[in-house]
C-alpha positions in Angstrom: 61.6 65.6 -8.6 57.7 66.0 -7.0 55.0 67.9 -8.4 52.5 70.6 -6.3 49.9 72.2 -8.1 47.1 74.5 -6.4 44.0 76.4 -7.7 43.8 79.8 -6.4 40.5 80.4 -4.1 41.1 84.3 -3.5 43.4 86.8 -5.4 46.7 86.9 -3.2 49.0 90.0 -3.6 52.2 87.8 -3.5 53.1 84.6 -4.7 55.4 83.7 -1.8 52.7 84.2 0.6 50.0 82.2 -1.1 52.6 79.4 -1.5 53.5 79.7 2.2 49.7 79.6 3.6 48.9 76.9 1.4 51.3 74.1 1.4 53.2 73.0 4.2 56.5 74.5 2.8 58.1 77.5 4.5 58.5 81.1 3.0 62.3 80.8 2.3 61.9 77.8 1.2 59.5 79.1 -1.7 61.3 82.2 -2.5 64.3 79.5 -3.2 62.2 77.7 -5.3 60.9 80.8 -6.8 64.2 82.0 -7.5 65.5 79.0 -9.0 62.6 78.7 -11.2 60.9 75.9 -9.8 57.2 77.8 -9.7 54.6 78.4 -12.6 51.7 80.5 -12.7 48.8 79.7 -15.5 51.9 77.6 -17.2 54.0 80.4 -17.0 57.6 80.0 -14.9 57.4 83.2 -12.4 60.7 84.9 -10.9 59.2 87.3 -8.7 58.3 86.4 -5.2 56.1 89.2 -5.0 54.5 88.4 -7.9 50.4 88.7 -7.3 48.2 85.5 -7.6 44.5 85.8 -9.3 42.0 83.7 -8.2 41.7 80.6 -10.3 45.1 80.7 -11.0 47.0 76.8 -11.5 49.9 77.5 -9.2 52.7 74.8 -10.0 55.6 74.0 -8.0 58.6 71.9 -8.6 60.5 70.4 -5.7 63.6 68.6 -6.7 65.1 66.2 -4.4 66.9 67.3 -1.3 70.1 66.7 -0.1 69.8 64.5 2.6 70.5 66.2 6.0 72.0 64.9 9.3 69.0 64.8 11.3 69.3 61.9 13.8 66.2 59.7 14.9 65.6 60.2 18.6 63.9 57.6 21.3 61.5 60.4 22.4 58.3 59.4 23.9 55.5 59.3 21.2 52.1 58.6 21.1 50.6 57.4 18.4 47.0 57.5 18.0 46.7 55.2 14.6 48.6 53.6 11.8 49.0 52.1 8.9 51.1 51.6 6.3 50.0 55.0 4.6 49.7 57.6 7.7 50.2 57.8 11.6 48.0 60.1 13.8 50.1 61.3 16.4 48.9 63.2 20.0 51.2 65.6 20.3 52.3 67.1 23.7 52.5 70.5 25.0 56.3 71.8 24.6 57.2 69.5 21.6 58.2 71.1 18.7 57.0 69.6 15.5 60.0 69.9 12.9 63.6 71.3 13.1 64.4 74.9 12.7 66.9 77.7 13.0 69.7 75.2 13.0 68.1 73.4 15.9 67.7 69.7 14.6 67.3 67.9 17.5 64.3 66.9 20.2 61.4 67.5 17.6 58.7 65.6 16.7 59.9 64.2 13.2 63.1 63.2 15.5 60.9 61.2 17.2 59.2 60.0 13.7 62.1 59.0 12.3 62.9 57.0 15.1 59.7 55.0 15.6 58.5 55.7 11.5 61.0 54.1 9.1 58.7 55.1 6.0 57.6 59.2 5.6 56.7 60.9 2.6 59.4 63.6 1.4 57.2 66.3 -0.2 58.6 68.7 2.6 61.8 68.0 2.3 64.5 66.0 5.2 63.5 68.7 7.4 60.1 68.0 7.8 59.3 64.8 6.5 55.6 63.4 6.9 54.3 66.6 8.2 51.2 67.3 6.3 50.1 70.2 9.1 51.3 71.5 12.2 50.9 72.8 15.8 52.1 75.4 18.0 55.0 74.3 20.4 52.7 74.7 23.3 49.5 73.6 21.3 49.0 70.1 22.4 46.7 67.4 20.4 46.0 65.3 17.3 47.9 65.7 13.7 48.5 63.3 10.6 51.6 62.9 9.2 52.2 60.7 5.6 54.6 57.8 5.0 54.4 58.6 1.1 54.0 61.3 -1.2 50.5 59.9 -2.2 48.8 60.0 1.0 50.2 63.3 1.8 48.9 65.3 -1.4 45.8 63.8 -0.7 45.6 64.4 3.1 47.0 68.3 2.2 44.2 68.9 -0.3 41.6 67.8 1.7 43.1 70.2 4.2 43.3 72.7 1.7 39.8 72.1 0.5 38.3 72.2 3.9 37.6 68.6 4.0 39.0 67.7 6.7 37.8 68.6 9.9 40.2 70.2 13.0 38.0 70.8 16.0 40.1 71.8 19.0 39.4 73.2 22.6 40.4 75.9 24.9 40.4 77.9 28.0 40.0 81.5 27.6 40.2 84.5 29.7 37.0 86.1 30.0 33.2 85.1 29.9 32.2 84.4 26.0 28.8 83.8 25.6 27.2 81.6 23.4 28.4 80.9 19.7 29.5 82.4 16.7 32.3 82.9 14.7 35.4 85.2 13.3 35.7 85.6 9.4 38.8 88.0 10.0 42.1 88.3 7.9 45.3 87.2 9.4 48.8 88.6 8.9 52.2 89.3 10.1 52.1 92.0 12.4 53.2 95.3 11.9 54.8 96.2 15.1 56.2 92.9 16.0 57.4 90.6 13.1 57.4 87.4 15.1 53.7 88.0 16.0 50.6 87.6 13.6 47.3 89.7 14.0 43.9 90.5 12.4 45.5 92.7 9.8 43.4 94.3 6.8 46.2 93.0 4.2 46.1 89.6 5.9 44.9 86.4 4.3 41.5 85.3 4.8 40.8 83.3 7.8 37.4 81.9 8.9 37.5 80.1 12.6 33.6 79.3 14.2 33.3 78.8 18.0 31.3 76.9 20.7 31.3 78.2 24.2 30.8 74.7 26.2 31.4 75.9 29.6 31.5 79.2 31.9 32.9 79.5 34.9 32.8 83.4 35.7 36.3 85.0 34.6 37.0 81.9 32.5 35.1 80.0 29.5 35.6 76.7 27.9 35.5 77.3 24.4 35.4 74.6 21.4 37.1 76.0 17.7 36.6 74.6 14.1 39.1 76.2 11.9 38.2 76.4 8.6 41.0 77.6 7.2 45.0 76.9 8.5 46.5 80.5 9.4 49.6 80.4 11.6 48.1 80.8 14.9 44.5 81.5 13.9 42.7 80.5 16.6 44.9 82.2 19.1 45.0 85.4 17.3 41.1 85.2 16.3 40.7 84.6 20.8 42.6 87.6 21.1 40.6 89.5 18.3 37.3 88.4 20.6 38.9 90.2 23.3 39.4 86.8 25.4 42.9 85.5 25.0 43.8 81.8 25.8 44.8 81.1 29.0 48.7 80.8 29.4 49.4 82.3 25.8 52.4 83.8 26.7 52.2 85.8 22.9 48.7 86.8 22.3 48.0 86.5 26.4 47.7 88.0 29.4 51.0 89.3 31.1 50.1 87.4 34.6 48.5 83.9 34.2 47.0 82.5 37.8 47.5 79.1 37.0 50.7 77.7 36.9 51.5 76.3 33.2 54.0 76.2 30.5 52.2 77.1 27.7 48.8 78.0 26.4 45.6 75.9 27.0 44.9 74.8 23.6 44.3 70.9 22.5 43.8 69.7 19.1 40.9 67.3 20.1 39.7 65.9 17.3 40.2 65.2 13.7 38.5 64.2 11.2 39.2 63.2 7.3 38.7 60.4 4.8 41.9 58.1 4.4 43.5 58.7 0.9 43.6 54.8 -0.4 40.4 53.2 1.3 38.0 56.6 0.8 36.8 55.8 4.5 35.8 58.4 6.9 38.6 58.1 9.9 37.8 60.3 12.8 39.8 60.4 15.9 39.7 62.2 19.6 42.3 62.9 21.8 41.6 63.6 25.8 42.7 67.0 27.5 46.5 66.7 29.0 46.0 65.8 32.8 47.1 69.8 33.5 44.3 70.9 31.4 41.8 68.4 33.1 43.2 70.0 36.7 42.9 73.5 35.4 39.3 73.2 34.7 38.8 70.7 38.0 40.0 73.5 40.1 37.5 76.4 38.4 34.4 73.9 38.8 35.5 73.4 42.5 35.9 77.0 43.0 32.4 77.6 41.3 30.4 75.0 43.2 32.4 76.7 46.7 29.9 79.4 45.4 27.4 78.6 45.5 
């Protein structure tokens, strides 16, 4: 049985939720673990899901060991970045999936690990094993997972404490000037349940941006989240009133380029490795249909001129 314990930053209004946006465990999964008493507030086993969370609470959860599933290790095409014998950085490609879901359990990324990675930490369970964060489907770009329970607490709490830096880079509809950022709550929404959306009830969610390049009805944008909302920096583009390219969610209806998802690469990452205390930074290029994308809108701009 593993151990999880978080301090509280911000009062939450429900235990479930706070659980969810802060570890790498799903919302079911923590209302099981809540209802099997596996979860402690202040000391104190809680029973409620909806149970509000003070700030500077000591939230503790219990995960007891799994029953292994059947999820078989797949010879899909992976790159990996780094690794070691405590973590793997992994560039992730548009349209991979990062972890089995819904009773799909094949053609994901931790099929891939489990084919090329014989050693991953189990803090998340057999469904997600090693996964210390994630990406969108159609998000492509860098992310760590762990090959033991060590590494990952200490990889998620650097996360968690805003440690470890996740700069990424888009294409947005629109011309955004300058720099700034959005300190705006995000939450499910309430007329689609499948969406999320700057949302007054939302949890906090802080993302700054860098406008790199312009190139009339389009700018190339560079993100820093500091904090890990589902979606964040798609939802916070749309907030702006410039979408990402391609989002087929928080986007336009009609897209003029042809792609197959959103134009959004985790391109760099940054954190201190959790046995040796050194800083490891890493950078991933843009995916070649990114790199044509934004070759087509500089040849367009300079026929211009």
């Amino acid at each position: 049985m593993k151990k999880i314990e978080l301090i509280a930053e911000t009062d939450s209004r429900r235990l479930d939720v706070f659980l969810a946006e802060n570890t790498s465990l799903t919302r079911n999964h923590v209302q099981r673990l809540i209802d099997s008493g596996n979860v402690a507030v202040d000391g104190k086993t809680v029973c409620k899901a909806s149970s509000p969370v003070k700030e500077d609470s000591k939230v503790s959860v219990l995960l007891p060991d799994e029953i292994p599933l059947d999820i078989p290790a797949e010879d899909i095409p992976l790159d990996i970045v780094y690794e070691d014998s405590d973590l793997a950085v992994i560039n992730k490609p548009q349209g991979l999936t990062v972890h089995p879901a819904n009773n799909v359990y094949t053609g994901t990324l931790v099929n891939a690990l489990l084919f090329r990675i014989k050693d991953l930490s189990g803090i998340n369970g057999v469904l997600r094993p090693g996964i210390v964060h994630r990406l969108d489907k159609d998000t492509s770009g860098l992310l760590v997972v762990a090959k033991n329970d060590r590494a990952h607490l200490e990889l998620q709490r650097q996360i968690q404490s805003k440690e470890c830096r996740r700069i990424y880079v888009a294409l947005l509809e629109g011309n955004l000037q300058g720099e700034g950022f959005v300190d705006k709550p995000i939450g499910r929404s309430r007329t689609d349940r499948k969406k999320m959306d700057v949302t007054e009830n939302g949890r906090n969610a802080l993302t700054f941006y860098k406008v790199l390049e312009q190139f009339g009805d389009y700018t190339l944008v560079q993100f820093e989240l500091k904090t890990g909302r589902t979606h964040q920096i798609r939802v916070h583009a749309k907030y702006l009133g410039h979408p990402v390219v391609g989002d087929k969610t928080y986007g336009y209806a009609k897209c003029r380029f042809a792609l197959k998802g959103q134009l959004l690469h985790a391109q760099t990452l940054v954190f201190t490795h959790p046995s040796t205390g050194q800083t490891m930074s890493f950078s991933a290029p843009l995916p070649d249909y990114f790199e044509k994308t934004l070759a087509a809108l500089r040849n367009k701009n300079r026929g211009k001129l």
